[in-house]
Every structure is written in C-alpha cells, then in structure tokens.
C-alpha positions in Angstrom: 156.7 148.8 37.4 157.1 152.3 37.1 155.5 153.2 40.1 157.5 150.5 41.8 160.8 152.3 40.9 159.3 155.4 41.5 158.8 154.1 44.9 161.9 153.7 45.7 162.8 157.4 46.3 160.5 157.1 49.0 161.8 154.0 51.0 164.7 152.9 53.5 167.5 153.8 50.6 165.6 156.9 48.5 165.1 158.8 51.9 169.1 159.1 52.2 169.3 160.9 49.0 167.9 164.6 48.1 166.6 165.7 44.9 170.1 166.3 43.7 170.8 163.1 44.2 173.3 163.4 46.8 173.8 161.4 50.0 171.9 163.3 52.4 169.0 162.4 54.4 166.2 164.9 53.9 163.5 163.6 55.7 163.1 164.6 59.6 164.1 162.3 62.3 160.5 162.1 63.3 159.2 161.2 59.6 162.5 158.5 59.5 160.6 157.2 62.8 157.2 156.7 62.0 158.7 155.5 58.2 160.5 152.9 60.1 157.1 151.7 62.3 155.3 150.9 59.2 158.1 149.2 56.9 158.3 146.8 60.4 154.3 145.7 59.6 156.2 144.8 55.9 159.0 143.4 57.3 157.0 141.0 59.9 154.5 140.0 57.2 157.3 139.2 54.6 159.3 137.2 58.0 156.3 135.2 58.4 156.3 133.5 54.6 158.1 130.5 54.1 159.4 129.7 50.8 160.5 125.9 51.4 160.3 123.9 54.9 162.4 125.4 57.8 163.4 128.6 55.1 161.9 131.7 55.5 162.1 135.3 53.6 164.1 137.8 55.6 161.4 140.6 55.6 164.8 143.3 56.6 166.7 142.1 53.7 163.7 142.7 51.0 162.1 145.4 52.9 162.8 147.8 50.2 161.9 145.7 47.0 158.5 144.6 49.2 157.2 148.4 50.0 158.5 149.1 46.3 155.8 146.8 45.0 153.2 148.0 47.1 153.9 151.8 46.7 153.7 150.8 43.0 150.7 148.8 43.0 149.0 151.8 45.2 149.9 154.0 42.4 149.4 152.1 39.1 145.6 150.9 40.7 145.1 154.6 41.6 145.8 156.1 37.9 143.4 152.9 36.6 140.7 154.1 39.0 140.8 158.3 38.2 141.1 157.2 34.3 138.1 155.0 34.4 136.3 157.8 36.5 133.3 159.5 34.6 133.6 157.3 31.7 131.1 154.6 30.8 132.0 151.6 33.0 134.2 149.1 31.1 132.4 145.8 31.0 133.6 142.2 31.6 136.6 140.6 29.7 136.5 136.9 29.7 134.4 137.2 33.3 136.9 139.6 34.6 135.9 143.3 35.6 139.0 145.6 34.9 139.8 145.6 38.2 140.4 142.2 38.7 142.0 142.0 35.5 144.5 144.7 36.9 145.6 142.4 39.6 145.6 139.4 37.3 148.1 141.2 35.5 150.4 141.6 38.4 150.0 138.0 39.1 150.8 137.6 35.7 154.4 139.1 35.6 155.3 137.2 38.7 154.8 133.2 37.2 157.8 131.8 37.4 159.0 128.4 39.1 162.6 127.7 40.8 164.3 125.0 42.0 164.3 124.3 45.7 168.1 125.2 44.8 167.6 128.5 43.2 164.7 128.9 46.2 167.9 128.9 48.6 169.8 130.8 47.3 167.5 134.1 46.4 166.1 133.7 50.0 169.9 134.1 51.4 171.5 136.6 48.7 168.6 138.4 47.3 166.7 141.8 47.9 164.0 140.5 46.0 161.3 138.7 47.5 160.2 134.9 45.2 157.9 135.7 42.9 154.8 134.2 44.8 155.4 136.5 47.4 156.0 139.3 45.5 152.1 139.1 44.6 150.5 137.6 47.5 152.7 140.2 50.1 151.4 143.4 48.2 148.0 142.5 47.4 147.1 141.2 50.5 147.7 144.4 52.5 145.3 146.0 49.5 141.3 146.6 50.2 141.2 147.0 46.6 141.8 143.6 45.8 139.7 142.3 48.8 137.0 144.2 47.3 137.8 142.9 43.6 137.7 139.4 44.2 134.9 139.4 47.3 137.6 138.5 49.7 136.3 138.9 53.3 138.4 139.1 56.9 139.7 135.8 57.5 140.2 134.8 53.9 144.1 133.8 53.1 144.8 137.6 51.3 143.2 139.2 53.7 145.3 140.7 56.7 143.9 141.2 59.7 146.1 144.7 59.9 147.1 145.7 56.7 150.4 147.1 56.3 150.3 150.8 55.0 153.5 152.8 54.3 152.3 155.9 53.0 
C-alpha cells in the first residue's frame, strides 16, 4: 500500500505538483507524452473488464488508482526480491513459495463482495476500480506473477502486451 500511495506522485495527478507541493507541472511536455501512451495500455485494459452485464469500468476515470496499484505492486515485489537476495532461499509455506504467497496477499486485501447495486454505483462515481479488478488488472500486466504461478501466453492473467508505466 505504501508503494501504491507512493505512486501516486508519479501519475496523471502527482506529475501537476512539484516537490514543494505546489501546482506546477514539472515534468517535460515530452515525458507528459509518452506518460500519457502508456496509462492508455491501463486505461484500455481496465475499459475492457466488465463488472456486471452491459457495465463496464471506465479505465479514464480509475486510471490513477489502477497505475497506483501496479507502481506499488512493482515496488513492494521488488524490495521482497533484493531482501531475499543472498540469503538462504525461504522454503514453502503451506505449498506456497514466498513469491506466490506475496501475490496471494494482494489477492487477499481485495476479498470483498457487493451488491449488483453497490457494483453500479462505484463503477459510475468511483476512482477506484472493484476489488476483483484491482488484483486481476495489476497482476496480469506482471511477469512476475506469470512466472510464480507457471502462467504461460494465452492463460486468462497473462496479457498479450503487458502494460508498463514506468
């Protein structure tokens, strides 16, 4: 989560304010630009999921949330993997190598079940994508996890082009 937040002084909003925390944009038109190209892989992916028949997530409207959690999941998988570097490799916990266990843990903070109501209603006022999403958007544009769980191209969280931000 902390990298998530962290995140966001990297994203659509963050880039407006500099380190002083005043409104004005600091990075250069051309970095804005090719910013903007790869948020539209996160936005496309997160237009594509439908949360209930005929309702879709407006990838514009969570774009900043959605390249929060991957950001942060980039990061937190990152400090696992250079604090479990030349140490004795941590064995299985209940089947699970560590690194799977790190994604079950995301997947873990996400359970949560709605109404088709409540569904509605985040979809159209929200800047947070449902919770399902939330794990399968991230993790699916992550080798990592494809690597974790012997996912191979084709395979449901596997993306043909995976979407990468930074």
């Amino acid at each position: 989560m902390i990298g998530h937040e962290v995140s966001h002084g990297f994203d659509d909003q963050g880039s407006k304010y500099d380190a002083d925390g005043n409104l004005n944009m600091w990075w250069t038109p051309e970095d804005r630009a090719q910013f903007d190209e790869r948020a539209s892989c996160v936005i496309n992916q997160f237009n594509d999921y439908e949360v209930l028949p005929g309702l879709k997530i407006k990838g514009q409207r969570t774009i900043g949330e959605n390249i929060g959690d991957l950001g942060g999941l980039n990061v937190a998988y990152t400090a696992l993997m250079s604090d479990l570097s030349g140490k004795p490799a941590p064995g299985k916990i209940d089947g699970f190598t560590p690194e799977q266990r790190f994604f079950l843990g995301w997947a873990q903070v996400w359970a949560a079940k709605a109404t088709p109501e409540g569904l509605r209603l985040q979809v159209e006022t929200d800047p947070h994508a449902w919770a399902r999403w939330r794990v399968d958007g991230p993790l699916s544009n992550m080798p990592e996890f494809a690597k974790a769980w012997g996912c191979k191209l084709g395979d449901k969280m596997v993306r043909e082009k995976p979407c990468v931000i930074w």
